[in-house]
Wavefront OBJ file of the C-alpha trace (Angstrom):
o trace
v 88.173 109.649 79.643
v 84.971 111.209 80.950
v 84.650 114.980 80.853
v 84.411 116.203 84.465
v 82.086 119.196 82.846
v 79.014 117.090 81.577
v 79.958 113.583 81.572
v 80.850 113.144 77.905
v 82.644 109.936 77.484
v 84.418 110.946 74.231
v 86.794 113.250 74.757
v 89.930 114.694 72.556
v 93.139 114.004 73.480
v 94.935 117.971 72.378
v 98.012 117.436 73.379
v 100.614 114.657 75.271
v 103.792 115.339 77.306
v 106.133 114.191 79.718
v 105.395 115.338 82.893
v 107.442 114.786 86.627
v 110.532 114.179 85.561
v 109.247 111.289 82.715
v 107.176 109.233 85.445
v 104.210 110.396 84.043
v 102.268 112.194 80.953
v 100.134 114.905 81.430
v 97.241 114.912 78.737
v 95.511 118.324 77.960
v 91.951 117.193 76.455
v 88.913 118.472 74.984
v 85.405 117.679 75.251
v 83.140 118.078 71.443
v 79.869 118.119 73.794
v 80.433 121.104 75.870
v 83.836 122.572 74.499
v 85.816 121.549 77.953
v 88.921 121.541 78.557
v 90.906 119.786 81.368
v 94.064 117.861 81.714
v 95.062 114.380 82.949
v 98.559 113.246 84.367
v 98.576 109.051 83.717
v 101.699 107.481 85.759
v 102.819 103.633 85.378
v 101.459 102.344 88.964
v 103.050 98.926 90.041
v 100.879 97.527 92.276
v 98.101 98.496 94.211
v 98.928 99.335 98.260
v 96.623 99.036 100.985
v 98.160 100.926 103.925
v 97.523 99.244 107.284
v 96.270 101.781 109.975
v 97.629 101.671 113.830
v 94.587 100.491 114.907
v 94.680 97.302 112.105
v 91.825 99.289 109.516
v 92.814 98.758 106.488
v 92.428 101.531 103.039
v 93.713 101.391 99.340
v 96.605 104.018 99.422
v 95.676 107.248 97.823
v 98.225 109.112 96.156
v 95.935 112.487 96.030
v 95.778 112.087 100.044
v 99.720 111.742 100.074
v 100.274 114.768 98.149
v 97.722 116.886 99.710
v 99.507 116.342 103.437
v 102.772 116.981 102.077
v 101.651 120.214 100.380
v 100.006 121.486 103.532
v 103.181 120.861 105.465
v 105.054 122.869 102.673
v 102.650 125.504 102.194
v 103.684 129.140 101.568
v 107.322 127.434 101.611
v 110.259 128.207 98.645
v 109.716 125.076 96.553
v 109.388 124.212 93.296
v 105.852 122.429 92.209
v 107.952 120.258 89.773
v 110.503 119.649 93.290
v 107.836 118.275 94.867
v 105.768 116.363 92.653
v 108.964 115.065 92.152
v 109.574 113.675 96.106
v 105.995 112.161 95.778
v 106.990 110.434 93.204
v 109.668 109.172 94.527
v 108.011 108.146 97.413
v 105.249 106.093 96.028
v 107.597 104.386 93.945
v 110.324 103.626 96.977
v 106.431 102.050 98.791
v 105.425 100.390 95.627
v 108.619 98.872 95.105
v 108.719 97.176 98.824
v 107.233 94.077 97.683
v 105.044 94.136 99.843
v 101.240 95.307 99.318
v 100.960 96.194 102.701
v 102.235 99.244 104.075
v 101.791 100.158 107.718
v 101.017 103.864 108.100
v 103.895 104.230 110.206
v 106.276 103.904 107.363
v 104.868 105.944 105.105
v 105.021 108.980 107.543
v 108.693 107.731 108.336
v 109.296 108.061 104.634
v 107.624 111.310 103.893
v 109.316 112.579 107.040
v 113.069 111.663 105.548
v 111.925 112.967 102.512
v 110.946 116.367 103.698
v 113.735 117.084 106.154
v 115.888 116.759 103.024
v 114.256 119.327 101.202
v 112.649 121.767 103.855
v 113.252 121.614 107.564
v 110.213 123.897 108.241
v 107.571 121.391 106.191
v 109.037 118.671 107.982
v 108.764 120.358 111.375
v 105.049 121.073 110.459
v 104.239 117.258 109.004
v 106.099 115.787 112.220
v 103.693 117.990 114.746
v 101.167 116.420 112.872
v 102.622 112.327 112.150
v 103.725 112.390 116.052
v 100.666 114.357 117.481
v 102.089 117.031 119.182
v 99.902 118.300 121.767
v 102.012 120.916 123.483
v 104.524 123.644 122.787
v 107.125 121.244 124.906
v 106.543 118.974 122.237
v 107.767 120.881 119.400
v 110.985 122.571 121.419
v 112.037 119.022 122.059
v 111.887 117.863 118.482
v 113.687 121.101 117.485
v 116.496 120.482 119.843
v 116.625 117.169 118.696
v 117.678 119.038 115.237
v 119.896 121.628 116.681
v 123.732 119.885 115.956
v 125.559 119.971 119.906
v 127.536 122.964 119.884
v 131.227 122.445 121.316
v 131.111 121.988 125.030
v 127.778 121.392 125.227
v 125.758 118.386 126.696
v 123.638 117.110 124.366
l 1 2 3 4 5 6 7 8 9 10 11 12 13 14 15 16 17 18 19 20 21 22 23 24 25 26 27 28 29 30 31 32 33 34 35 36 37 38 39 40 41 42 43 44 45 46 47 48 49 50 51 52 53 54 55 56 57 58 59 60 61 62 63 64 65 66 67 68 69 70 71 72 73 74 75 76 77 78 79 80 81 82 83 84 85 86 87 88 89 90 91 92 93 94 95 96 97 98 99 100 101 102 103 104 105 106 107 108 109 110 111 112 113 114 115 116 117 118 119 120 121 122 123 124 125 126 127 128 129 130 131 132 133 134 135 136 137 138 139 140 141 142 143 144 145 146 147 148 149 150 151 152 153 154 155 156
C-alpha cells in the first residue's frame, strides 16, 4: 500500500480488525520513510458495476460517491457512523448481487431512497429533493403529504 504522505510503497501493516459489521477490515499502517500513519478499510467486492446514466453515459460505480450523497442527506442527523456504513454496505452488496453489471442510476437512488426512509425520514426527504429534482416548495409539500398516513375521514 502506498503511503498517501510521500509515496513510500512499503508500508507497515500496525494493526488488523473487523470493521462494518465483518464486511470489511480496517488496517491501521505505518510508513518507515516518513513515520505516517493512516488506515485502510479492504471489503470483498463481487464484481465491478458500471451504473448506466439517464441519458445512456456510462461510469464504474464509486462507492466513495455513494457514501458521500448519503452522508450529506443525513448530515447533522442522530445516526450512528457504524448505522450507516452499515446501510451502504448493504446496499452495494443488494447492487452487486443483481447479476447484472449494469445498474441504471434510477435504481440505485430507488434503493438508497428505501434504505433511508427506513432509518431517517428527514435524510430521505433531503436525498429525494435531490434524486427527483425538486424545483419548488410545492414539490416538497407534495412528497410530504405523500408520507403523512390519511387520518380518519379524510380524503387522501
Amino acid at each position: 500500500m502506498r503511503c498517501p504522505f510521500c509515496g513510500n510503497t512499503e508500508t507497515q501493516v500496525k494493526d488488523s480488525r473487523p470493521a462494518e459489521d465483518h464486511v470489511a477490515i480496517r488496517r491501521r499502517r505505518f510508513c518507515p520513510a516518513c513515520g505516517g500513519r493512516f488506515t485502510t478499510y479492504e471489503r470483498v467486492q463481487l464484481r465491478d458495476l458500471v451504473v448506466v446514466k439517464k441519458n445512456g453515459r456510462r461510469e464504474d460505480f464509486d462507492r466513495d460517491k455513494l457514501a458521500r450523497s448519503i452522508r450529506i442527506a443525513l448530515q447533522k442527523r442522530p445516526i450512528e457512523i457504524e448505522r450507516i456504513e452499515q446501510m451502504i454496505s448493504g446496499i452495494v452488496r443488494r447492487l452487486e448481487s443483481k447479476g447484472d453489471v449494469d445498474i441504471a442510476s434510477d435504481e440505485i437512488g430507488q434503493i438508497v431512497m428505501e434504505a433511508l426512509a427506513r432509518i431517517d425520514t428527514v435524510a430521505y426527504v433531503r436525498f429525494a429533493s435531490v434524486y427527483k429534482n425538486f424545483q419548488e416548495a410545492d414539490d416538497f409539500e407534495e412528497f410530504v403529504a405523500e408520507l403523512r398516513p390519511v387520518a380518519k375521514g379524510e380524503e387522501p
